[in-house]
VEXVOZA-581867 format. One line per 10 residues: for each residue x, y, z of C-alpha. Coordinates in Angstrom, 2 decimals. Each point is the difference from the previous one (the first is absolute). Last residue first. Example, Ala and Ser with C-alpha at 12.3 -4.5 7.8 and 13.67 -1.06 7.14 Angstrom:
BEGIN
13.67 -1.06 7.14 ~ -1.37 -3.44 0.66
//
This chain:
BEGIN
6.21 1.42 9.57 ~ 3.06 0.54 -2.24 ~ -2.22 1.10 -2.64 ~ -2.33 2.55 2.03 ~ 3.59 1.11 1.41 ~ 0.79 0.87 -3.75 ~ -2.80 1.99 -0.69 ~ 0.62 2.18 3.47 ~ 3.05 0.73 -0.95 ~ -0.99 1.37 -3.56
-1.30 2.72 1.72 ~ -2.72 1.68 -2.85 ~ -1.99 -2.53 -1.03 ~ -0.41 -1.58 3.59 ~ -0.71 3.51 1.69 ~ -2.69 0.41 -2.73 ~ -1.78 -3.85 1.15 ~ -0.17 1.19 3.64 ~ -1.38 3.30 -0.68 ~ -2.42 -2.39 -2.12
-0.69 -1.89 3.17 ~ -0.30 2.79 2.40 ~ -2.65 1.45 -2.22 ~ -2.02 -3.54 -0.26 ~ 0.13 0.16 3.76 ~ -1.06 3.17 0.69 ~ -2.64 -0.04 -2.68 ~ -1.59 -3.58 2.10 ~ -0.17 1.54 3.67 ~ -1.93 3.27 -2.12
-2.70 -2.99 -1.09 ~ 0.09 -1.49 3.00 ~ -0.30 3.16 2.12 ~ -2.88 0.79 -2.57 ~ -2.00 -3.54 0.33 ~ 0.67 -0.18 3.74 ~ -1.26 3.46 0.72 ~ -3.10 -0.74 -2.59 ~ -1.16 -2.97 1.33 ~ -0.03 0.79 3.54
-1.53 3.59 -0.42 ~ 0.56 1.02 3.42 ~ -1.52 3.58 -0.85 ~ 3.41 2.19 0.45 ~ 2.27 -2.54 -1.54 ~ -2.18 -0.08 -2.57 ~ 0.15 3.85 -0.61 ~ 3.64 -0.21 0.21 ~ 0.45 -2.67 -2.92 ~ -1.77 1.88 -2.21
2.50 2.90 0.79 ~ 2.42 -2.52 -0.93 ~ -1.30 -1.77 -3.21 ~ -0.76 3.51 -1.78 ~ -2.67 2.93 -0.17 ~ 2.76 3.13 0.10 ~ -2.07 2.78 2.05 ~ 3.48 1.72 0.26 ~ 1.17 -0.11 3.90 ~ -2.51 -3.39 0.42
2.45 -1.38 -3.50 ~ 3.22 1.07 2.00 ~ -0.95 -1.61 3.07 ~ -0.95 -3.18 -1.35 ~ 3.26 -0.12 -1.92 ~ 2.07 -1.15 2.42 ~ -1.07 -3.80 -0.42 ~ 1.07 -0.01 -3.36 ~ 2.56 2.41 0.20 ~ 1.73 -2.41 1.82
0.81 -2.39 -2.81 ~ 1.81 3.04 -2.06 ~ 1.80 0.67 3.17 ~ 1.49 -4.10 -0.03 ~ 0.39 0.18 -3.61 ~ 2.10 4.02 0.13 ~ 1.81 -1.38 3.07 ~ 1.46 -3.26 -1.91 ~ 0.63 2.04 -3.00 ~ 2.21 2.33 1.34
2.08 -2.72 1.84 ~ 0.55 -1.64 -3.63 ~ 0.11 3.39 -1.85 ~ 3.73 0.68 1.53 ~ 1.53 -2.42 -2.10 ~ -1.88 1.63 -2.97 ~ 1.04 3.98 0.82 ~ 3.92 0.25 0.49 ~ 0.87 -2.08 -3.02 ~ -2.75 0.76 -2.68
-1.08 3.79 1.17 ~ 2.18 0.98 2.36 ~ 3.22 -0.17 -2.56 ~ -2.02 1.04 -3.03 ~ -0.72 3.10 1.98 ~ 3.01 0.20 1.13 ~ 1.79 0.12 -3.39 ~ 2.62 -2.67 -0.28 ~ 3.70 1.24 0.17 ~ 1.92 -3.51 0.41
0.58 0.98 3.83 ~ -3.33 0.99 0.72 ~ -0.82 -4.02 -1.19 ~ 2.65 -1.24 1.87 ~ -1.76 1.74 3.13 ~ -3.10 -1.37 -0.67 ~ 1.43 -3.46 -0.39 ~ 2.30 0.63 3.41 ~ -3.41 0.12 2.15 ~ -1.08 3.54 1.67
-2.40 1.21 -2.39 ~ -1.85 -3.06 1.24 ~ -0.65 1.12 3.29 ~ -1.01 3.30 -1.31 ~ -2.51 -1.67 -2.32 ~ -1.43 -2.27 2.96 ~ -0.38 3.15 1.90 ~ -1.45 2.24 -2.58 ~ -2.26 -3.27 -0.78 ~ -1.29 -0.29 3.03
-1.51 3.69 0.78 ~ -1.26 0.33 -3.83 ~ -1.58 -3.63 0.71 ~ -1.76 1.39 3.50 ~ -0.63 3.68 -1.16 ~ -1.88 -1.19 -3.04 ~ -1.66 -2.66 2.14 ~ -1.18 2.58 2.68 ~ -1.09 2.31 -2.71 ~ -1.69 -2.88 -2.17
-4.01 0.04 1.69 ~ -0.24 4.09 -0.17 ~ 1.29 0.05 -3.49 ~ -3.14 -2.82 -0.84 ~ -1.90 1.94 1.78 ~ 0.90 3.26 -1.78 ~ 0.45 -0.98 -3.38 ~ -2.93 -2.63 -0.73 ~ -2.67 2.53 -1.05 ~ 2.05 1.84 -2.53
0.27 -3.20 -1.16 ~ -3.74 -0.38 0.14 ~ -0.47 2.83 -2.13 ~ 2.92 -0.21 -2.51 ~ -1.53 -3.39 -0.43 ~ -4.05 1.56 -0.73 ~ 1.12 2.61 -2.51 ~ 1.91 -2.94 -1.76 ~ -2.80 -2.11 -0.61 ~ 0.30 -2.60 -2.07
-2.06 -2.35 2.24 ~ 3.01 -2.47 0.51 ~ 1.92 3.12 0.63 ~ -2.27 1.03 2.72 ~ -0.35 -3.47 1.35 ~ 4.19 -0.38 0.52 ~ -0.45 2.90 1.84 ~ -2.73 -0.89 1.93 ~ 1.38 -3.25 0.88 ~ -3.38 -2.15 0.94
1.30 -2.08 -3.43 ~ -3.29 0.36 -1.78 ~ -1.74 2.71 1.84 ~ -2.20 2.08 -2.36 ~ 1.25 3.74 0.43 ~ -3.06 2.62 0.96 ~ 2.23 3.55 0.09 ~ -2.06 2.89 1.68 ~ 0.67 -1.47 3.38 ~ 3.97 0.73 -0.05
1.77 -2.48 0.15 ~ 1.64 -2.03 3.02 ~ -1.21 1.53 2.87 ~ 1.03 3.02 2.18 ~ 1.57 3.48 0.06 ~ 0.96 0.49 -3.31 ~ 3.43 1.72 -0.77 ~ 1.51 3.46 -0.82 ~ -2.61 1.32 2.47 ~ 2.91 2.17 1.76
-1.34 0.60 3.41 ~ -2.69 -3.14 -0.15 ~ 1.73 -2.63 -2.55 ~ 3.90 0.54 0.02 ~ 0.53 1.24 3.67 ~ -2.81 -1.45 2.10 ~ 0.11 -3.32 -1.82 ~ 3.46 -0.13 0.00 ~ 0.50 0.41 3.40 ~ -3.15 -2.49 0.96
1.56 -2.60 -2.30 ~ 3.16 0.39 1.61 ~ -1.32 -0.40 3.57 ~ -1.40 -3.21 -1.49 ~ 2.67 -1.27 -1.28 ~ 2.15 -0.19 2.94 ~ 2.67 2.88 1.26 ~ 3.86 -0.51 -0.10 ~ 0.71 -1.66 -3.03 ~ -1.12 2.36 -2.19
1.70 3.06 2.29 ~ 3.07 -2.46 -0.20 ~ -0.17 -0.09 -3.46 ~ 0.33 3.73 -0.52 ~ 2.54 0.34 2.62 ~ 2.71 -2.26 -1.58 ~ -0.74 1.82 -3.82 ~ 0.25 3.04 1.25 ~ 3.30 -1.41 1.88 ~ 1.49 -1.62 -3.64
-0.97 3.09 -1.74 ~ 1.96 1.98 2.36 ~ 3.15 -2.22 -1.04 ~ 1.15 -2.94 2.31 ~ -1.03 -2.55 -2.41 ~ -0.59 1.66 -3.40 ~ -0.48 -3.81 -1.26 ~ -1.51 -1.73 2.94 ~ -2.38 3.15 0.25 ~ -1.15 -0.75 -3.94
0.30 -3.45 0.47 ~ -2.39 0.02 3.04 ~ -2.54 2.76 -1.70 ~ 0.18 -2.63 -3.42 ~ -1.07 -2.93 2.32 ~ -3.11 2.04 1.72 ~ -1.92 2.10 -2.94 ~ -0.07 -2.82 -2.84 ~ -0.21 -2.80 2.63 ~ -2.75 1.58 2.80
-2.00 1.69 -2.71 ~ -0.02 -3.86 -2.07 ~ -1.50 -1.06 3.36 ~ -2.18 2.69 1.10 ~ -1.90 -0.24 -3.51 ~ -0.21 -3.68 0.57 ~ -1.31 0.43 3.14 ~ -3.02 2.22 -0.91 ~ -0.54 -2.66 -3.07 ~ 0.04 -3.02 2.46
-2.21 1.68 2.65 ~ -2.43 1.10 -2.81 ~ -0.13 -3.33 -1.51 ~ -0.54 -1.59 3.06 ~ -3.34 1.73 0.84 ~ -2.08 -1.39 -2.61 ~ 1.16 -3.49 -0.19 ~ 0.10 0.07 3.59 ~ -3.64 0.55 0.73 ~ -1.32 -2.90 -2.47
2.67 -2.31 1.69 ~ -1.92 1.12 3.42 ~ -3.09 -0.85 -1.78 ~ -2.85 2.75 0.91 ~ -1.78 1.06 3.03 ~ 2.11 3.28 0.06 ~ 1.09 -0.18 3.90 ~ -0.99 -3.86 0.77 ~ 2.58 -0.91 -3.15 ~ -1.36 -3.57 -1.35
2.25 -2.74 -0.14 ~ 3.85 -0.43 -0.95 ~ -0.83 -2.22 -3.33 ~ 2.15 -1.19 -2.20 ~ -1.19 -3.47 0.40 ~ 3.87 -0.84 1.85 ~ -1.08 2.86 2.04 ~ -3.04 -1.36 1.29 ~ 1.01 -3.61 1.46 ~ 2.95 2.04 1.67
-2.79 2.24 2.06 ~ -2.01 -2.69 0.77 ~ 2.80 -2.04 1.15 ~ 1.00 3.31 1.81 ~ -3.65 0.07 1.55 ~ 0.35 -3.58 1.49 ~ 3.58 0.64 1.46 ~ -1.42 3.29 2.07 ~ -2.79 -2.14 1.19 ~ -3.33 -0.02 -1.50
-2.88 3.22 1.00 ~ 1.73 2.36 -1.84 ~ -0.94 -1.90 -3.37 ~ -0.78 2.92 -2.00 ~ -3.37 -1.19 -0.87 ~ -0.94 -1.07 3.77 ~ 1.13 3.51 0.95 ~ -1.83 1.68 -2.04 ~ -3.09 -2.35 1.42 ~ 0.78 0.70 3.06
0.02 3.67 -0.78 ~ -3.29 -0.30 -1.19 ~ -1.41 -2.26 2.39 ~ 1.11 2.90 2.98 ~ -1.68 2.72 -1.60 ~ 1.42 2.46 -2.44 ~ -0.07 3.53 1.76 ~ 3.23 0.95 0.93 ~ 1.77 -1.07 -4.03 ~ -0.05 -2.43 -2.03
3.97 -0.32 -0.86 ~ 0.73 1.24 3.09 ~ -1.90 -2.96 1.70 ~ 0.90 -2.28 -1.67 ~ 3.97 0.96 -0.04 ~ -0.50 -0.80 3.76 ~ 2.41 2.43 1.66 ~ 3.76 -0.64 1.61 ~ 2.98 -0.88 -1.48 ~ 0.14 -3.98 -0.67
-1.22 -0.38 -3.16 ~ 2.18 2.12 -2.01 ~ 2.71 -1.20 1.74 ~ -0.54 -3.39 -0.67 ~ -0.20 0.37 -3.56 ~ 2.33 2.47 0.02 ~ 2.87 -2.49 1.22 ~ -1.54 -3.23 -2.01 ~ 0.02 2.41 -3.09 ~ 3.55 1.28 0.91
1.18 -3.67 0.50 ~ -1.66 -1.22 -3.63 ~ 1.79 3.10 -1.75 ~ 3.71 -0.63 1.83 ~ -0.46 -3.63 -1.03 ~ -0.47 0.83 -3.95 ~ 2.57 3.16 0.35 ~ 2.20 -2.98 1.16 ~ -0.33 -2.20 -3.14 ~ -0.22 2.71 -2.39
3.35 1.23 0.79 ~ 1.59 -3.33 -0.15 ~ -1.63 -0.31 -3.19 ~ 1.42 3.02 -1.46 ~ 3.83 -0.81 1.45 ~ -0.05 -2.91 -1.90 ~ -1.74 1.26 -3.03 ~ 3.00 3.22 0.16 ~ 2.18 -3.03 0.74 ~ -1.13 -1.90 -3.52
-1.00 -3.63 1.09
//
């Protein structure tokens, strides 16, 4: 077997058991933390056979093992139950929320590479300089305060005092977009309509901005450091020695070795944004996975929490992989261990 295969199906193997613990862990969380999920589903004035028989029909009444069979039985169907807070498939819910999440993400993501790696060779480069410092305390304001402190800033700054930016949503309401993909950008285009992308990229700035400051500050941070540390290895120096241009010089022999550690912190912040985003999209009215998640949290919604914690659980994992898979392409090391082993 290939080692990249090798090392893939390792991967997959213990994301596989790290997904079946966190469902037994939030299964039995979920259930455990106090309030009848009956009763909050239906409300102070359902009588008592009511809410016994809600109860009855989400199996509260078995043991904690019983309902988890249940629950397993289900989810190899494809089917995570009915959500108690919008009566409706929790599958049904995600497929419409997800897409959001994923897109706002996304954005964040590519933000957090194009803005983040070429600010740490840029202050690894003119290390010591005043751009190097500007640079330094820049990132460290990013890194310094969470996203949603951020998203209020920018909100207040770039959409109410300066309205450069809208203030909330995805598009604006005069646009009516036929979901295909659930990416509104990639919908737009679908649609042909140009008018109505500019729009919801215009959209997607600020939260999405918001949601990649820490991580821009985080891989600029770590790659200034790596790149210093590798300015400082006799093949760098050889290379000044021979004349090279430093910008060639930091860019194929100071930059890729120090890409490895850079790329391990952008995967594991690109997998966090997933669960910090709920704060971002309640700051800007975004209607994704996470603040979808809150509200269920808030109601007890059994089905739902453990459906969307899953779900999120499941991106982490498939992102860790792939980071996984990159670091692999790019150390050769690592290929040849993957052999040996």
């Amino acid at each position: 077997m290939p080692p990249v295969a090798r090392l893939l199906a390792k991967r997959l193997g213990t994301s596989l058991l790290v997904l079946v613990g966190v469902s037994m862990l939030i299964f039995a969380i979920a259930r455990i933390i106090p309030g009848d999920p009956a009763r909050i589903a239906l409300g102070p004035n359902a009588s008592v056979e009511q809410v016994a028989q809600m109860r009855e029909r989400l199996h509260l009444d078995d043991a904690l093992v019983v309902q988890y069979a249940y629950f397993v039985r289900d989810v190899f169907r494809g089917d995570l139950g009915i959500s108690l807070y919008t009566n409706r498939p929790v599958t049904t819910d995600i497929a419409q929320f997800l897409p959001a999440t994923l897109e706002l993400i996304l954005v964040a993501g590519l933000m957090m590479v194009a803005i983040g790696l070429p600010l740490g060779v840029m202050a690894a480069r003119w290390r010591g300089t005043w751009a190097d410092h500007a640079i330094r305390l820049v990132t460290l304001l990013g890194v310094s305060a969470p996203s949603f402190v951020w998203a209020v800033i920018l909100m207040l700054c770039f959409a109410y005092f300066l309205p450069l930016f809208p203030i909330a949503g995805r598009i604006a309401d005069s646009y009516t977009i036929a979901p295909v993909t659930g990416f509104l950008t990639i919908d737009t285009l679908l649609a042909g309509n140009l008018s109505a992308f500019a729009n919801a990229a215009w959209h997607i700035v600020l939260p999405a901005f918001a949601l990649a400051l820490s991580g821009i500050g985080q891989a600029a941070r770590l790659t200034r450091a790596n790149m210093v540390e590798t300015y400082e290895k006799p093949y760098i120096e050889m290379a000044q020695s021979y004349g090279f241009a430093e910008g060639r010089i930091a860019r194929r022999w100071a930059f890729r070795p120090s890409l490895i550690p850079s790329l391990t912190i952008i995967g594991l912040d690109f997998a966090a944004m997933l669960g910090n985003a709920f704060l971002v999209e309640a700051v800007f009215a975004w209607p994704g996975l996470s603040r979808y998640g809150v509200a269920v949290i808030l109601r007890k919604d059994l089905n739902a929490i453990v459906g969307t914690v899953l779900i999120i659980s499941a991106l982490f994992l498939i992102v860790n992989v792939v980071v996984d898979l990159l670091i692999a392409l790019i150390n050769p090391r690592i290929r040849l261990s993957q052999r040996a082993g």
